[in-house]
C-alpha positions in Angstrom: 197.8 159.0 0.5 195.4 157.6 2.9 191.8 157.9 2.4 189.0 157.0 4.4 185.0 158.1 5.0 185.4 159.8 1.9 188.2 162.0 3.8 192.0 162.2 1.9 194.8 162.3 4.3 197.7 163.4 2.2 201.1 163.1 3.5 203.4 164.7 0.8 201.4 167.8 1.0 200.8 167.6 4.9 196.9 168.4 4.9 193.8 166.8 5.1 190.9 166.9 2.6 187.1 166.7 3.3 184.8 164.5 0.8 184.1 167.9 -0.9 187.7 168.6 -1.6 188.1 171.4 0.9 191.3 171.3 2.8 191.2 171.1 6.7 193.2 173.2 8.8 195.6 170.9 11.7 198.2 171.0 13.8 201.5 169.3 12.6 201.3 167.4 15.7 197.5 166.8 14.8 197.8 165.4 11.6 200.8 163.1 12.5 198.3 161.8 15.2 196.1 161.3 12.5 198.3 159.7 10.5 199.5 157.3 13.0 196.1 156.1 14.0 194.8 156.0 10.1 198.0 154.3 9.2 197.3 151.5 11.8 193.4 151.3 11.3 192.0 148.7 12.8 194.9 148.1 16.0 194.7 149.8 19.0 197.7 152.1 19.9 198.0 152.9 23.4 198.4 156.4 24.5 202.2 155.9 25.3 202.6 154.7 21.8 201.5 157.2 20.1 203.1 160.1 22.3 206.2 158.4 21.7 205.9 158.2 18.3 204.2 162.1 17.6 206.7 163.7 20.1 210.4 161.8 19.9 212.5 162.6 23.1 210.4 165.0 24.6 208.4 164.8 27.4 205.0 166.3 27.0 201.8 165.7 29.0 198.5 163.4 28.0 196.9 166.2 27.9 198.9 167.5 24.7 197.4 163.8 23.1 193.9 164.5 24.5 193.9 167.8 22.4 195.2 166.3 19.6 192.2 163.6 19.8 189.7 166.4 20.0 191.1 168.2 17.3 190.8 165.0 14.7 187.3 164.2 16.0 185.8 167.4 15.2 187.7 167.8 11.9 185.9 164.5 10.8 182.9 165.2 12.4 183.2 162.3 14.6 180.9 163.6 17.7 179.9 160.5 18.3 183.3 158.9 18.7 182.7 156.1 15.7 185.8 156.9 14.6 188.9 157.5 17.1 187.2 155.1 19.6 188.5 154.7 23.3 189.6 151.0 24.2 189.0 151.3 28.1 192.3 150.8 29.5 194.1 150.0 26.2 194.1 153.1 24.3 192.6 154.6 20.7 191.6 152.6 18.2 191.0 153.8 14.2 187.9 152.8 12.9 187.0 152.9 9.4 188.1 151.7 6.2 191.7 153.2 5.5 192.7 152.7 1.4 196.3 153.9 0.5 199.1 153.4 2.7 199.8 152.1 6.2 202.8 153.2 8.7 205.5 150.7 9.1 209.1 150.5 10.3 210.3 150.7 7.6 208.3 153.9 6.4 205.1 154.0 4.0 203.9 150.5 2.0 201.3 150.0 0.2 197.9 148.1 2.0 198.0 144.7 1.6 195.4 142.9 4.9 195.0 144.6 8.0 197.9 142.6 9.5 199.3 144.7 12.4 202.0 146.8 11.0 204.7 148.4 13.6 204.1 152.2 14.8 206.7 154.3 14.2 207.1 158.0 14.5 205.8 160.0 11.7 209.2 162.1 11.6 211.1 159.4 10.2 211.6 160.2 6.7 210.0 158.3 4.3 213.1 155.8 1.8 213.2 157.9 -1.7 212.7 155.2 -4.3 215.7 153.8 -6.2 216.4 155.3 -9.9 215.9 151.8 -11.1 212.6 151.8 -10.5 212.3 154.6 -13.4 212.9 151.2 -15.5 209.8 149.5 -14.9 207.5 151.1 -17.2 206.1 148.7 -19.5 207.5 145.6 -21.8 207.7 147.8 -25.0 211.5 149.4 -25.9 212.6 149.7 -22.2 216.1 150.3 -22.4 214.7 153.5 -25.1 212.4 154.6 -22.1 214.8 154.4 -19.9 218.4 156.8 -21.8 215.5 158.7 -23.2 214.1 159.9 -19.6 217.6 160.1 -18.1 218.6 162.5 -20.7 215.6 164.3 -20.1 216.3 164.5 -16.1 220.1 165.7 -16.5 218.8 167.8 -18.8 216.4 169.2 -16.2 218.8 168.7 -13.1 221.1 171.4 -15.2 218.8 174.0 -15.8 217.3 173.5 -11.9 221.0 173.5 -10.7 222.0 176.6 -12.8 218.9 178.6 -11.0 219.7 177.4 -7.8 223.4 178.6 -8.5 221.9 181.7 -9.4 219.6 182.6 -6.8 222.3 181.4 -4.1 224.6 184.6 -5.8 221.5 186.6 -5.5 220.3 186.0 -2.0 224.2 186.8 -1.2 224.7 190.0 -3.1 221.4 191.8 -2.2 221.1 190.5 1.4 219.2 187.5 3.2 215.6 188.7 3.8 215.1 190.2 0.6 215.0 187.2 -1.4 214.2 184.4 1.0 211.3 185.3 3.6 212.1 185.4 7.0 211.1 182.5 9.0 209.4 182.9 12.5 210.4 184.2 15.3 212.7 182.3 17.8 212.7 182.4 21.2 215.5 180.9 23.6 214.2 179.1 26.4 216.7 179.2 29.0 216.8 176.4 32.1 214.9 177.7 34.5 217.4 179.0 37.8 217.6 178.2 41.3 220.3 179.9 43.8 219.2 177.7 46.4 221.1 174.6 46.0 218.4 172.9 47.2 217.4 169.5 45.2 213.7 169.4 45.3 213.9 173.0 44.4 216.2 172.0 41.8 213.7 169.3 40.1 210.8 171.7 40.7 213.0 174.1 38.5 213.6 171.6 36.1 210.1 170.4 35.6 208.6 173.7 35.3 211.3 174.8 32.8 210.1 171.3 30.7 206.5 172.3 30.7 207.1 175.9 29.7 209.2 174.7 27.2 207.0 172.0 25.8 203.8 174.8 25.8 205.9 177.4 24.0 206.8 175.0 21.1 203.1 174.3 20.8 202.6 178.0 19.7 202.1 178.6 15.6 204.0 181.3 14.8 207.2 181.3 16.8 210.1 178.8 17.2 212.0 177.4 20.4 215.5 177.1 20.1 217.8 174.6 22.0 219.4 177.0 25.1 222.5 175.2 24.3 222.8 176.9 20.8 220.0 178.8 20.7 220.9 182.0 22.8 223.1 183.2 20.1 220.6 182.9 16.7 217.6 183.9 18.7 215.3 186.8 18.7 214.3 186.7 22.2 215.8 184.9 25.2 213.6 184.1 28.2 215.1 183.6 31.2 213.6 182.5 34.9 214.4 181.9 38.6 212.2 179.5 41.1 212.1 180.4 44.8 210.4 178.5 47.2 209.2 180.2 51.3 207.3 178.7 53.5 203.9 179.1 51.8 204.6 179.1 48.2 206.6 179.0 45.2 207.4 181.8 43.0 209.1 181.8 39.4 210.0 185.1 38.0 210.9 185.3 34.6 212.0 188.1 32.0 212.5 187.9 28.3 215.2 190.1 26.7 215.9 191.0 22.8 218.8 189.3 21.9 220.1 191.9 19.2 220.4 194.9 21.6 219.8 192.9 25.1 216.4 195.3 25.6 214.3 193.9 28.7 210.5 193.1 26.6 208.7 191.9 29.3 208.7 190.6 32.9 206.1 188.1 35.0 206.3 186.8 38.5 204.0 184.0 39.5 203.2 182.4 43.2 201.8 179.0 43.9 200.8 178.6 47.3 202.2 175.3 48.8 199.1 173.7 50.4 196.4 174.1 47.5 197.5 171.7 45.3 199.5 168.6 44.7 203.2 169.2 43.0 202.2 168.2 39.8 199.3 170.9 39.9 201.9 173.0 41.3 204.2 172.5 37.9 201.2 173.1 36.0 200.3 176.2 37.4 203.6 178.0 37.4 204.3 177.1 34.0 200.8 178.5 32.8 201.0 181.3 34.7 204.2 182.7 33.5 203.7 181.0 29.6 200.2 182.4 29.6 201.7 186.0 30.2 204.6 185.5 28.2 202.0 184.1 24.8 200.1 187.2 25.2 203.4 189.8 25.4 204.7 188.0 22.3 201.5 188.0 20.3 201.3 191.9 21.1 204.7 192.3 19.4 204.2 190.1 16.9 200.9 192.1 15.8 202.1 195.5 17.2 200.6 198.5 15.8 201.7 201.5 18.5 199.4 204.4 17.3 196.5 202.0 16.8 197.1 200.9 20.7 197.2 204.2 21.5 194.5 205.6 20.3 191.7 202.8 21.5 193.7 201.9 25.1 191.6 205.0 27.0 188.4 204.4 25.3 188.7 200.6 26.0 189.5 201.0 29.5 186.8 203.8 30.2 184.2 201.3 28.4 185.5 198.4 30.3 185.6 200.6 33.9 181.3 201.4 33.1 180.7 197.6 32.1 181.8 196.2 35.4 179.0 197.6 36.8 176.5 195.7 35.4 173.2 197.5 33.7 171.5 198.0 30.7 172.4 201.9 30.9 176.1 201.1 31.9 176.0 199.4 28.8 174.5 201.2 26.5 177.3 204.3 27.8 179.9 202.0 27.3 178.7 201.0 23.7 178.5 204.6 22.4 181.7 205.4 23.7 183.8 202.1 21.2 181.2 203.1 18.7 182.3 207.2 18.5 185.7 206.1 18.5 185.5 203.5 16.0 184.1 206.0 13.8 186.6 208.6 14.0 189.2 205.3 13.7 187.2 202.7 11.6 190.3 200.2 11.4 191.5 200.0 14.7 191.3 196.4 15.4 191.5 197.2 19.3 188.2 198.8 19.3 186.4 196.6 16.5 187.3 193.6 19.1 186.1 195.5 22.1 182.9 196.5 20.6 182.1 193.6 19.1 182.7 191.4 22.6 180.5 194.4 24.5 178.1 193.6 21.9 178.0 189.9 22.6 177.6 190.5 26.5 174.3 192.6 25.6 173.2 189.8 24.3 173.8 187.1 26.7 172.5 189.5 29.4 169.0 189.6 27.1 169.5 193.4 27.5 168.7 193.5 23.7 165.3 193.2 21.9 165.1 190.6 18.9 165.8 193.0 16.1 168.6 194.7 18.1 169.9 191.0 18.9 170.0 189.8 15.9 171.5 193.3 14.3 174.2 193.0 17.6 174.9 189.8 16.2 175.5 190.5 12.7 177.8 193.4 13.4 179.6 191.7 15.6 180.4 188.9 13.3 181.0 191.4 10.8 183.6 193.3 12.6 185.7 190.6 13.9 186.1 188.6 10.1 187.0 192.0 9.2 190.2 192.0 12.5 191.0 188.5 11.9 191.3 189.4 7.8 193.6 192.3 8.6 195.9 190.0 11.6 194.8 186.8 11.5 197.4 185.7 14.1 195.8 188.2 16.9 195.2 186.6 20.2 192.3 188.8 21.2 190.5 188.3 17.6 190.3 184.8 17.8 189.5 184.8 21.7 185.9 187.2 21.0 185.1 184.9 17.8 185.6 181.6 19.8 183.3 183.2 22.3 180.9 184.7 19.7 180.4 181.3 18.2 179.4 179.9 20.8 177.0 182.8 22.2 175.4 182.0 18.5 175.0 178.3 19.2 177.6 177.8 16.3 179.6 175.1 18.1 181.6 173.4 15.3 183.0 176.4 14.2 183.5 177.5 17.7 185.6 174.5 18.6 187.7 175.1 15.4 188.0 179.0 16.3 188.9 178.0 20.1 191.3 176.0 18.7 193.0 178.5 16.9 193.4 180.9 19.8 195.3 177.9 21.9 197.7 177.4 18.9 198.8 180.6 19.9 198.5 180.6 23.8 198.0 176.9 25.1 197.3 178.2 28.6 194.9 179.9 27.5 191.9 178.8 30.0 189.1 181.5 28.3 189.9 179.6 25.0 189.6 176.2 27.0 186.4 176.9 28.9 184.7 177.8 25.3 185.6 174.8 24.1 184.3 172.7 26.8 180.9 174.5 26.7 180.9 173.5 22.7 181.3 169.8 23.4 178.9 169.3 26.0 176.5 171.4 23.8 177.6 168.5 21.3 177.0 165.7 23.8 180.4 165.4 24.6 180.5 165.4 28.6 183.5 163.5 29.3 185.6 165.6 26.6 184.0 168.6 27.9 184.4 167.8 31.9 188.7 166.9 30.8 188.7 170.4 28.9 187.5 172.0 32.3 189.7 170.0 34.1 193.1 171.0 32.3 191.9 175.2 32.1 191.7 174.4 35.9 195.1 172.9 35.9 196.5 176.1 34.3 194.4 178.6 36.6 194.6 181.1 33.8 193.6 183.8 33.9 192.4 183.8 37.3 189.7 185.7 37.0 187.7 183.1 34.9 188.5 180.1 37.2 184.9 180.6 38.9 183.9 179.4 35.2 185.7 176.5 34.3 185.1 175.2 37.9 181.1 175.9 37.0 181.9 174.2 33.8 183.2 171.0 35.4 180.3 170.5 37.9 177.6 170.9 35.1 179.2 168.4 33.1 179.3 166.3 36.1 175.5 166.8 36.6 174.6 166.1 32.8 176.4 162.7 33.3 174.5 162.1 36.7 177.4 162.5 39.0 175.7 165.1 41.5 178.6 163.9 44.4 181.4 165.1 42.1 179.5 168.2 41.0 178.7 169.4 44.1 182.6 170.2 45.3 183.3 172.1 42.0 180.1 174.3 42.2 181.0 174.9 45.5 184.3 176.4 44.8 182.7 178.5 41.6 180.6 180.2 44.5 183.5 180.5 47.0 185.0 182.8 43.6 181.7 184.5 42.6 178.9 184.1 44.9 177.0 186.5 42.6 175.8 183.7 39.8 172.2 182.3 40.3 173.2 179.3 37.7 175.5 178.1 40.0 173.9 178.2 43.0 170.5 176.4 40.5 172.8 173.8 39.3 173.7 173.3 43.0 170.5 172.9 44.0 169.6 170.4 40.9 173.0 167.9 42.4 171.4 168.2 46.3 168.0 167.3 44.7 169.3 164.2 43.2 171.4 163.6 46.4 168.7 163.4 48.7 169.5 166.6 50.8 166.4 168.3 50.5 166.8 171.4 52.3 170.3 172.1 51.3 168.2 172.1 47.7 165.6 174.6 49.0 168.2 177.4 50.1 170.6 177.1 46.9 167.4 177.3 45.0 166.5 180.4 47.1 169.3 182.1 46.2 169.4 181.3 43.0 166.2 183.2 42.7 167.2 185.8 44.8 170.0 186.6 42.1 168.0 185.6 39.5 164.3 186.9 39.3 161.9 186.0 37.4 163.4 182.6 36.4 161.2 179.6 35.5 161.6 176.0 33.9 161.2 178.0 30.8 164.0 180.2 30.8 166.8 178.9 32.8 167.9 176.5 30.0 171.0 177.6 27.4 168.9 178.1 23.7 168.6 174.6 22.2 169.7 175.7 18.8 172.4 173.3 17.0 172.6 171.5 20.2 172.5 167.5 20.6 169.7 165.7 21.5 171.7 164.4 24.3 172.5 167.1 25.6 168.7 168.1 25.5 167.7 165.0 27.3 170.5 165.5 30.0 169.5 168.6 30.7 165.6 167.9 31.1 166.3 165.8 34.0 168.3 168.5 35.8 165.2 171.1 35.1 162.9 168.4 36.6 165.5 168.2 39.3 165.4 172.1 40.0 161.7 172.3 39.8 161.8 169.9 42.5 163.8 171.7 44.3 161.4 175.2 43.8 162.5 176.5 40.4 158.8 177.7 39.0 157.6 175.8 36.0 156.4 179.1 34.6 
């Protein structure tokens, strides 16, 4: 047991307790991170260290750390990173008062000064203690202490064995699975193919197979098996080919039942050649095909056909009038989920659909304060109620990650966010939520790497506009109008039609000097945005950190400079 800043980090039981005794929800990976860098408070680990130790034999990305470190910091409520502290160049170091135990070579000892124990990984098992030890009790009638507990534990090893014995005869007379639950599901993750006998096509295949690989084992509720042995016990197997032309690469992939050899789902996936470099090339194909492939298993995994059914027309009718953006389009598009939710009041489909149309009234201030905050409460209302009913549905936890933070409730957002990656990790909706929670917390550089790694998956496409609008704002609240300026440029190469961007852009040409470039991105800002002043322009302050209120005062003084109206 470890316990720091009133927090208990308990290793037998594999959870975390907050200073009012409520357990907090991590990773495993998480927790061992935790565990490492609380077991060694007080030395800084470097980031090599600590993936070597966390992920034994596998090669994973920083990036895997980097969520890991996010995750700790907002369990502890460390926003102001006193905690898990950066050494510049060195690594993370642990911070506070650790009481308990401390990681060592040789497993778990008890605290004696904070001389610099050895890291080690966290799945070493921990020495069981020797029966001798039962002897040292106290100085009164040992050797009576002693027989009298042995007896007492052959005793109890009988009876335990005899049930074991028992059960074992059970479980084999009335079937596996009706005694013992099932696990989770497996999925086979073949080596990527390449009929091309090309090396660098080769390595590309091999790479790409490693980061699917490593993304799928990140996911909850399944489990990856070894391809060696693993085609054979599996419930799925997912297989691939990599092809590269002249102007891209493209993996195509497939993922079969193993009982009865029944094709579940297919993807294909191009990266064009000259975009990016080939490590953003890796990236994106593995995202784009492990993105796809999350999703399709998450459907099965929470499949309900006649439910899907029923809401798939109605969804996509409300969906076809809400693309056309109105208040009346809207409002259509809201009594249509709402009629069919009533003739169907647990379909999870619509309840998700309706509570997200919901949400976009309100962001698009198409709503009045009663109706807002009404629109608010049923929305909240009806997704507990889906993630109650399957709380291991993508969708679900995607519209309450982005509910939370419509509702400036950005620690539970970041928790909820993180819930919908543990079951798609490519997931860059998910990623671009979270990254609006932490700078909303102050958190710029967190927020400006979360943007940064959704961009490195490219996933789903259609949001990239926002996580590349994401990554110049946080650029701006830290003062960097140079390195904004090239991402909010590419957000309106993708969607010319958002006046933020193009006031953000004005706001980083205003700082740079380049007056009349300011002028015309403030123009059209305007033009897309009427009726926008100093006043309204800014995100609601609610729940948000004072410095992120301070930042983003000087970028309104920098877009009323460059002709935003102060009223």
């Amino acid at each position: 047991m470890l316990r720091f800043s009133g927090f208990e980090l308990d290793s037998e039981r594999a959870e975390l307790r907050a200073p009012d005794g409520a357990t907090i929800r991590l990773r495993p990976k998480t927790l061992e991170i935790l565990r490492l860098l609380a077991g060694n408070a007080g030395r800084v680990l470097s980031k090599q260290q600590l993936m070597e130790a966390a992920w034994p034999n596998v090669h994973v990305g920083e990036d895997s750390l980097f969520q890991c470190i996010r995750e700790i910091r907002t369990a502890l409520g460390d926003d102001k990173r006193q905690v898990v502290r950066v050494i510049s160049g060195r690594g993370y170091l642990f911070q506070a008062e650790v009481t308990g135990a401390q990681v060592t070579e040789a497993g778990v000892t008890e605290v004696a000064a904070p001389a610099a124990p050895e890291i080690a990984p966290l799945s070493q098992p921990e020495p069981a203690a020797p029966d001798t030890a039962v002897a040292v009790a106290t100085n009164s009638e040992p050797a009576k202490r002693f027989f009298d507990f042995s007896r007492r534990r052959i005793a109890f090893a009988s009876v335990a064995g005899l049930a074991i014995l028992c059960t074992a005869v059970a479980a084999w007379m009335l079937r596996p699975g009706l005694i013992f639950a099932r696990g989770p599901t497996s999925i086979a993750m073949m080596p990527i193919a390449d009929a091309s006998n090309d090396p660098l096509v080769a390595q590309m295949a091999a790479e790409v197979s490693g980061r699917l690989t490593d993304g799928l084992a990140k996911i909850e509720n399944i489990r990856v098996l070894a391809p060696e042995t693993g085609a054979a016990k599996a419930d799925f197997v997912v297989k691939g080919e990599l092809q590269k032309s002249e102007q891209a690469w493209t993996i195509r992939t497939r993922m079969t039942e193993a009982a009865t050899g029944e094709v579940k789902w297919t993807a294909s996936y191009s990266v064009a050649l000259t975009d990016t470099d080939l490590p953003m090339q890796q990236s994106r194909l593995a995202a784009g095909v492990g993105h796809a492939l999350a999703v399709r298993v998450n459907e099965l995994l929470n499949a309900d056909a006649s439910s899907a059914a029923k809401s798939k027309v109605v969804i996509e009718q409300a969906t076809a009038h809400i693309k056309q953006t109105s208040p009346e389009r809207f409002q259509a598009a809201q009594a249509m989920l709402e009629k069919a939710l009533a003739e169907d009041p647990d379909n999870v489909e619509l309840q998700v659909a309706l509570a997200a149309l919901l949400m976009r009234g309100v962001q698009m201030a198409w709503l009045s304060g009663p109706e807002r905050e009404a629109a608010e409460i049923k929305a909240e209302a009806m997704l507990q109620q889906t993630l109650r009913a399957r709380p291991n549905y993508i969708p679900a936890h995607e519209a309450y990650c982005r509910f939370l933070n419509a509702t400036n409730q950005f620690r539970a957002s970041l928790v909820a966010c993180a819930k919908a990656l543990s079951f798609d990790p490519w997931n860059g909706i998910a990623l671009y939520h979270v990254g609006l929670a932490q700078i909303q917390t102050g958190r710029f550089e967190d927020a400006l790497a979360t943007f940064m790694q959704a961009d490195r998956f490219d996933t789903p496409q259609v949001s990239r506009w926002t996580w590349k609008i994401g990554a110049g704002w946080a650029n701006m609240l830290m003062g960097r109008a140079e390195d904004a300026v090239p991402w909010l440029l590419k957000s309106i190469a993708i969607t010319s039609a958002s006046g933020r961007t193009h006031m953000l852009l004005a706001a980083a040409y205003q700082q740079m000097g380049r007056i009349e470039e300011a002028r015309a991105a403030m123009d059209k800002g305007m033009e897309l945005r009427p009726g926008s002043t100093y006043h309204n322009v800014p995100t609601p302050r609610k729940n948000s950190s004072p410095i992120y209120i301070e930042a983003t005062e000087r970028i309104m003084q920098l877009m009323v400079a460059a002709g935003l109206p102060a009223s």
